[in-house]
C-alpha positions as CSV (number, residue, x, y, z in Angstrom):
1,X,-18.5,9.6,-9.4
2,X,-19.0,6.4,-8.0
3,X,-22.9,6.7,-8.1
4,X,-23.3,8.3,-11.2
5,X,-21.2,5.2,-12.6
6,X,-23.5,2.7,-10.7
7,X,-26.9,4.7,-12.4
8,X,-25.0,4.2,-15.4
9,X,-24.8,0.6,-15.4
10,X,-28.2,0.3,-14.2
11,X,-28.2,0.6,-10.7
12,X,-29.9,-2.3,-8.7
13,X,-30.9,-3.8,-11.8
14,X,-28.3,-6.6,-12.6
15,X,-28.3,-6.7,-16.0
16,X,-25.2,-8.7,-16.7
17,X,-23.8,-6.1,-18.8
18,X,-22.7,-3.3,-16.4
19,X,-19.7,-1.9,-17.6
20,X,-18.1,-1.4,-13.9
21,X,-15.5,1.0,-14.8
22,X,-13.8,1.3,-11.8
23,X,-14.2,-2.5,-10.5
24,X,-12.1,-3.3,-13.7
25,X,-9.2,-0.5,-13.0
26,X,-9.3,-1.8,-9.3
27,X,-8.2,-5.4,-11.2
28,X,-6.0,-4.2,-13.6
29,X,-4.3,-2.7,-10.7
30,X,-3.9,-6.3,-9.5
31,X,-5.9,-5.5,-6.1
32,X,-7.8,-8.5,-4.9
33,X,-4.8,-11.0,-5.7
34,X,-1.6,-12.1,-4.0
35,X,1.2,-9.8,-5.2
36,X,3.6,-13.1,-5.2
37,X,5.8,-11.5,-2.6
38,X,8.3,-14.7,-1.2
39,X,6.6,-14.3,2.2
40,X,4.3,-16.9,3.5
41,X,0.1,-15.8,4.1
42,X,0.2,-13.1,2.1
43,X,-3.6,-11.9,2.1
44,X,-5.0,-11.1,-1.3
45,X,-7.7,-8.7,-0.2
46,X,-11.0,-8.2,-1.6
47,X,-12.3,-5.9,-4.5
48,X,-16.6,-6.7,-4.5
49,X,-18.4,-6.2,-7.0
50,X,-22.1,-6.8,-8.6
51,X,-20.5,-10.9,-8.8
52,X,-18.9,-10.7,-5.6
53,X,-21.5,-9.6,-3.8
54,X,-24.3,-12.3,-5.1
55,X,-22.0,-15.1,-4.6
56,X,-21.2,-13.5,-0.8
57,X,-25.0,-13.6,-0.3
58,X,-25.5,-17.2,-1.7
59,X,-22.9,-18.3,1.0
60,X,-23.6,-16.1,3.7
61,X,-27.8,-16.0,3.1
62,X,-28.5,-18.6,6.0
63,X,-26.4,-17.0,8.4
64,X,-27.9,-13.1,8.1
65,X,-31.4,-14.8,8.1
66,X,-30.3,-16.5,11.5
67,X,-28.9,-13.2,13.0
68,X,-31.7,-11.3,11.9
69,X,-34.3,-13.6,13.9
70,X,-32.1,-14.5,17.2
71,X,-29.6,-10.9,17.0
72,X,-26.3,-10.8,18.4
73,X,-27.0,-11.6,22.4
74,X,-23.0,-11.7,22.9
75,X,-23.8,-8.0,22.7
76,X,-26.2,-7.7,25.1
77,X,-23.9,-5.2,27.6
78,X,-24.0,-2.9,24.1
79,X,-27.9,-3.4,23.5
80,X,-27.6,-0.2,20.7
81,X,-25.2,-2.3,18.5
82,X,-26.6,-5.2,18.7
83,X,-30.0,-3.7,17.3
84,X,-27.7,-2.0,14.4
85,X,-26.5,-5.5,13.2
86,X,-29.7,-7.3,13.8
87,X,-31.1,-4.4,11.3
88,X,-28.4,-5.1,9.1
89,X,-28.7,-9.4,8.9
90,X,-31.9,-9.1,8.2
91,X,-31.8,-6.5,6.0
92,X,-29.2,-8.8,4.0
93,X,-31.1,-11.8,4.4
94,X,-33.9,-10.4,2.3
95,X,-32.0,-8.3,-0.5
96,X,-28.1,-8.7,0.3
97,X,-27.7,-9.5,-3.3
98,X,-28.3,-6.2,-4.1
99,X,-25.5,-3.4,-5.3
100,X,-26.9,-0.9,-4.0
101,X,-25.5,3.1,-5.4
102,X,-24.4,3.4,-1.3
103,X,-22.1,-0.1,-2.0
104,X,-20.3,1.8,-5.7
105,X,-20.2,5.2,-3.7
106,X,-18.0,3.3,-1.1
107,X,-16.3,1.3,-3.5
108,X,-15.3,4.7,-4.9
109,X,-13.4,6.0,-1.8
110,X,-11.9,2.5,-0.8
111,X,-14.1,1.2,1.9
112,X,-17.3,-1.1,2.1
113,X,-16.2,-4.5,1.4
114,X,-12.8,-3.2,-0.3
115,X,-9.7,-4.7,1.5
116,X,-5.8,-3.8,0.8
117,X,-2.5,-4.3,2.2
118,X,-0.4,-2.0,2.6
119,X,2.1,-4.1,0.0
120,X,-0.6,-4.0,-2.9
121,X,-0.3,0.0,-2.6
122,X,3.1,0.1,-2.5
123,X,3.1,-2.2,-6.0
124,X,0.2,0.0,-7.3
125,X,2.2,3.1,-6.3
126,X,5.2,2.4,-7.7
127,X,3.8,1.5,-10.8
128,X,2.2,5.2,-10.9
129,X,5.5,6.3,-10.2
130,X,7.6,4.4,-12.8
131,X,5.6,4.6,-15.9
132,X,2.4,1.5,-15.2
133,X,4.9,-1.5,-15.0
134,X,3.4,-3.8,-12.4
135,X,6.3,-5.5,-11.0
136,X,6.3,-8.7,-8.2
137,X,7.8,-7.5,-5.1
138,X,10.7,-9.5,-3.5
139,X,12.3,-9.8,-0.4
140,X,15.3,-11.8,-1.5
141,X,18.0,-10.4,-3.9
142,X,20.0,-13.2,-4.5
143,X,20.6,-17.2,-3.5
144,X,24.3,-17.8,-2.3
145,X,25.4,-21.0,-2.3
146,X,26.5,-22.6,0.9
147,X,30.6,-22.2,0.5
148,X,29.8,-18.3,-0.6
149,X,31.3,-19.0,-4.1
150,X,27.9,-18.9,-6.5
151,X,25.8,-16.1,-6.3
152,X,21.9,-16.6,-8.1
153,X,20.5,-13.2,-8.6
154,X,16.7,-13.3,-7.8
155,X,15.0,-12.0,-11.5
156,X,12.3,-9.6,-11.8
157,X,9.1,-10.7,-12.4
158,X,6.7,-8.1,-14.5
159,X,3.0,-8.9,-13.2
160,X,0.9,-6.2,-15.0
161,X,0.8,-3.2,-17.3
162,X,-1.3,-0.4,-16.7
163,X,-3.3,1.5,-19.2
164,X,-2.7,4.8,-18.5
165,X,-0.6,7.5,-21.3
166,X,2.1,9.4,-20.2
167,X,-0.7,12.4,-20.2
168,X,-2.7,10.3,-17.9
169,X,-0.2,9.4,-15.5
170,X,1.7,12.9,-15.1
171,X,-1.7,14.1,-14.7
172,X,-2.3,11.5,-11.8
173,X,1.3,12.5,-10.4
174,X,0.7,16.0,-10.1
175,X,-2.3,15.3,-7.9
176,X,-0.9,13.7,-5.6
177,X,2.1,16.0,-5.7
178,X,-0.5,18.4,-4.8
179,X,-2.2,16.6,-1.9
180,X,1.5,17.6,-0.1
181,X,2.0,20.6,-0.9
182,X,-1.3,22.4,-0.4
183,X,-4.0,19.1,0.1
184,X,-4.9,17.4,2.8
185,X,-1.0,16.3,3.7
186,X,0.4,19.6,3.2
187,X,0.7,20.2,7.2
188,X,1.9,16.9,7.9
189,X,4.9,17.8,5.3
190,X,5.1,21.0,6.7
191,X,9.4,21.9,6.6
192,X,9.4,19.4,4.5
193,X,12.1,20.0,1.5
194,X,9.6,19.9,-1.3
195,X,11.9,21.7,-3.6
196,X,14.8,18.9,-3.0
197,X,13.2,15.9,-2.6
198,X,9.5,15.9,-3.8
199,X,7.0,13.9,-2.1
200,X,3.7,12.2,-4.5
201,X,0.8,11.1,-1.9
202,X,-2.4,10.4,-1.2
203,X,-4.1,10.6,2.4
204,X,-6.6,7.8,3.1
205,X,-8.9,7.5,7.0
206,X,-11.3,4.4,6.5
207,X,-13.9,3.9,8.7
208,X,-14.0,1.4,11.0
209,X,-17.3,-0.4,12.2
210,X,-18.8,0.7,16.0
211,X,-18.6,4.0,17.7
212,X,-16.0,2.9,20.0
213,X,-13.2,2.4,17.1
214,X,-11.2,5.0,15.6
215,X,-10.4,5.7,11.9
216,X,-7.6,3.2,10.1
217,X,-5.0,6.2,9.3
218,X,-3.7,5.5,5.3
219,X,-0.8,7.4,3.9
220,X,0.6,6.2,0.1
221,X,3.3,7.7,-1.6
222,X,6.3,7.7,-4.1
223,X,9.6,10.2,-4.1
224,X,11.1,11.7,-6.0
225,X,8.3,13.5,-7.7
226,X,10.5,13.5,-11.0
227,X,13.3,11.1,-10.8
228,X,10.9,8.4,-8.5
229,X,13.0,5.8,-6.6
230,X,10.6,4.5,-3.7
231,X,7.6,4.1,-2.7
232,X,6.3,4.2,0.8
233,X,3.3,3.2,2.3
234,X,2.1,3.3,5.8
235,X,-1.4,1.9,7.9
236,X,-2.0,2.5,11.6
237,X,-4.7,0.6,12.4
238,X,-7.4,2.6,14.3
239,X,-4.7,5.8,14.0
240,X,-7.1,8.5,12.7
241,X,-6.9,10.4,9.7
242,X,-4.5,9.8,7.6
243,X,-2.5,12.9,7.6
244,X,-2.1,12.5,11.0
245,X,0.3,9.2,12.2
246,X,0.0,7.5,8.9
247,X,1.4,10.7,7.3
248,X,3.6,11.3,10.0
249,X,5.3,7.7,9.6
250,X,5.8,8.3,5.6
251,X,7.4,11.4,6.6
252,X,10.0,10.0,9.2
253,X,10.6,7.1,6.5
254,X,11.8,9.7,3.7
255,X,13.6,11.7,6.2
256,X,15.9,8.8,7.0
257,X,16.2,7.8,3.2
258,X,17.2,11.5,2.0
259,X,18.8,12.2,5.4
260,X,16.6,15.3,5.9
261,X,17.1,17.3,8.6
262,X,16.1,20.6,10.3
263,X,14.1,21.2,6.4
264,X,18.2,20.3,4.9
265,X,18.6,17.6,2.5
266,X,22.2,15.8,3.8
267,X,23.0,12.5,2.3
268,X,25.4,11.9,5.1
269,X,22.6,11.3,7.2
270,X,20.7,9.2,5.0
271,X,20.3,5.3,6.9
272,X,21.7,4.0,3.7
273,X,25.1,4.9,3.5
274,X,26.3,7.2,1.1
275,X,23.0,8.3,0.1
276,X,21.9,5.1,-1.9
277,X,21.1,1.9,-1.4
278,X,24.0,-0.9,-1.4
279,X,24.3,-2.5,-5.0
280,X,26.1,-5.5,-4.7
281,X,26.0,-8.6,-2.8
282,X,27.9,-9.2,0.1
283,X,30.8,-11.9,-0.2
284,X,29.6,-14.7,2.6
285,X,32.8,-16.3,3.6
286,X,32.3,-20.7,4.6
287,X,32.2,-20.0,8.2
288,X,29.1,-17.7,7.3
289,X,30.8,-14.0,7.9
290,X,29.3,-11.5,5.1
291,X,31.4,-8.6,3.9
292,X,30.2,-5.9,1.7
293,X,31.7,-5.4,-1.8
294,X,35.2,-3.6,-1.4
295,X,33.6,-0.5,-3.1
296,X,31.3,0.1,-0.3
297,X,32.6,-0.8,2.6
298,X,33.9,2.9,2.8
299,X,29.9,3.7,3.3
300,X,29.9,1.4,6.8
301,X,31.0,4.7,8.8
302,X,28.0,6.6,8.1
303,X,26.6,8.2,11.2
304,X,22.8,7.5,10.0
305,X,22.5,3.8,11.0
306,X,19.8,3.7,13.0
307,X,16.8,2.7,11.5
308,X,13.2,4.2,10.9
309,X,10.5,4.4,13.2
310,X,7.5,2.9,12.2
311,X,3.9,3.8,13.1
312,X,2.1,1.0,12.7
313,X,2.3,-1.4,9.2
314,X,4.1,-0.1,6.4
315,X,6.5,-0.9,3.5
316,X,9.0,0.9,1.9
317,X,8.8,-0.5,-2.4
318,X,11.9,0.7,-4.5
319,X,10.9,1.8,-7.6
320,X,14.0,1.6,-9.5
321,X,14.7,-2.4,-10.5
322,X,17.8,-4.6,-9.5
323,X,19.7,-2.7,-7.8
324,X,16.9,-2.7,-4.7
325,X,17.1,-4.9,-1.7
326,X,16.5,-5.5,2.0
327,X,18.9,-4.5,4.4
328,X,18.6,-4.4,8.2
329,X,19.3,-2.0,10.5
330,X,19.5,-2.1,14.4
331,X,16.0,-1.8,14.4
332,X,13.4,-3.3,12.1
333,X,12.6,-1.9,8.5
334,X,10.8,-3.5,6.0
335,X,12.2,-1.9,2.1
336,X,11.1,-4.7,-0.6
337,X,12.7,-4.3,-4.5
338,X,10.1,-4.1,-6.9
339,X,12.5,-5.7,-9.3
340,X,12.7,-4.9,-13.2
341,X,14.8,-2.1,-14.6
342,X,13.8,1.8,-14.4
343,X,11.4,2.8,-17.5
């Protein structure tokens, strides 16, 4: 598809008035910018395309027509690889303003010069899941003052809306509800209960440069299929294919939310007690003590507070809107609020 879409526009010849379909979904998607999480460095990523990549050979032109006279002797002990990127800077030095129908077909699948977090998929999943509201992660659910009497709720912040019907996006849904059940995840999610607890995903391995590195192991998803509350993402760098760990970390992740468990749904083993996420705001006393609110202190006995296991990089998004938040565990999870209310 990719291809056909670059001959459309008119292939290597830069026209200025290539349509670049799905360049322009990738931005309306918000990939390529910060997300606006309240985390410092946040990396925005990178979406190329026929723009991108001239302005990347104006800046970069000097340097690939360097390496592509003197090489790369660092890599002398690997003289194979060094040859491979000499080829390459010079090949760029000449024509590296080119987009070439190998650059749209990569763009297509998500690699070339396409970069992600693992966050911006989360966003972009849960907006799949909730109806194509875009909305600003947060870590933070509220400010408390210092003597624990005024409470600030942190509001949600809508950063997008997607362009997709309701056709469009249940049609997108069941796809990815079919990647688990009989795709490419379906034997990672093997035992899984599918019937209770519906898992949407998509499986993602991106190549990695050099025969001695393994495939970056991708794994994006939302549950439940119908009544979506979360959105879990997970990257293991250098991991494989992305049914294997990556999927295998999403798995373990909705296990402990749903409190799954020998194929049985239990909520009473769920790592959030009772089943669901804590709703209010813990009363922080002046010498710094926090207690839950009175009506869920009750959940504090659960036996499912240990925390999840991750494999790698990954973030758990909840869909649904205030009521999300980060809590922590004895070990370390990461389970940001989307903000905004439930569509």
């Amino acid at each position: 598809m990719g291809y056909d879409l670059w001959r459309r526009d008119g292939g290597t010849a830069n026209t200025g008035k290539a349509q670049q379909s799905l360049y322009h979904w990738a931005l309306n998607y918000h990939l390529g910018k910060k997300t606006g999480i309240d985390l410092e460095s946040e990396a925005r990523g990178r979406i190329a395309g026929r723009q991108e990549r001239l302005d990347t050979w104006n800046n970069m032109k000097s340097v690939w027509c360097h390496r592509g006279e003197v090489g790369y002797p660092e890599y002398k002990s690997r003289p194979s690889w060094a040859a491979y990127l000499k080829g390459i800077a010079a090949e760029n030095c000449t024509d590296g303003y080119l987009y070439r129908g190998g650059d749209a077909a990569l763009f297509a699948i998500g690699q070339g010069d396409t970069l992600v977090t693992p966050l911006q998929m989360a966003v972009l999943y849960a907006s799949i899941a909730n109806g194509g509201t875009l909305w600003q992660p947060t870590i933070a659910k509220a400010f408390v003052s210092a003597d624990g009497k005024t409470t600030t709720p942190v509001a949600a912040t809508k950063i997008g809306t997607v362009g997709l019907s309701d056709a469009q996006l249940r049609v997108l849904r069941n796809g990815l509800h079919m990647v688990v059940t009989g795709g490419t995840a379906s034997g990672t999610f093997s035992g899984y209960p599918e019937s209770v607890v519906p898992v949407a995903g998509k499986t993602g391995t991106a190549q990695m440069g050099g025969n001695h590195l393994r495939e970056t192991s991708w794994f994006s998803s939302f549950a439940p299929l119908n009544n979506p509350r979360y959105a879990v993402v997970a990257m293991v760098s250098q991991g494989g294919t992305g049914a294997s760990s990556a999927g295998v970390a999403v798995r373990k992740v909705y296990e402990a939310i749903f409190g799954v468990k020998g194929g049985k749904v239990d909520p009473a083993l769920s790592v959030f007690p009772g089943g669901a996420p804590l709703d209010g705001v813990p009363h922080f006393s002046r010498d710094g003590r926090a207690t839950l609110p009175a009506a869920e202190r009750h959940a504090s006995t659960s036996p499912s507070t240990a925390a999840l296991s991750w494999f790698g990089a990954a973030a758990a998004v909840l869909i649904g809107g205030r009521d999300a938040r980060r809590r922590k565990q004895r070990k370390a999870r990461l389970i940001v609020s989307s903000g905004g209310e439930r569509p």
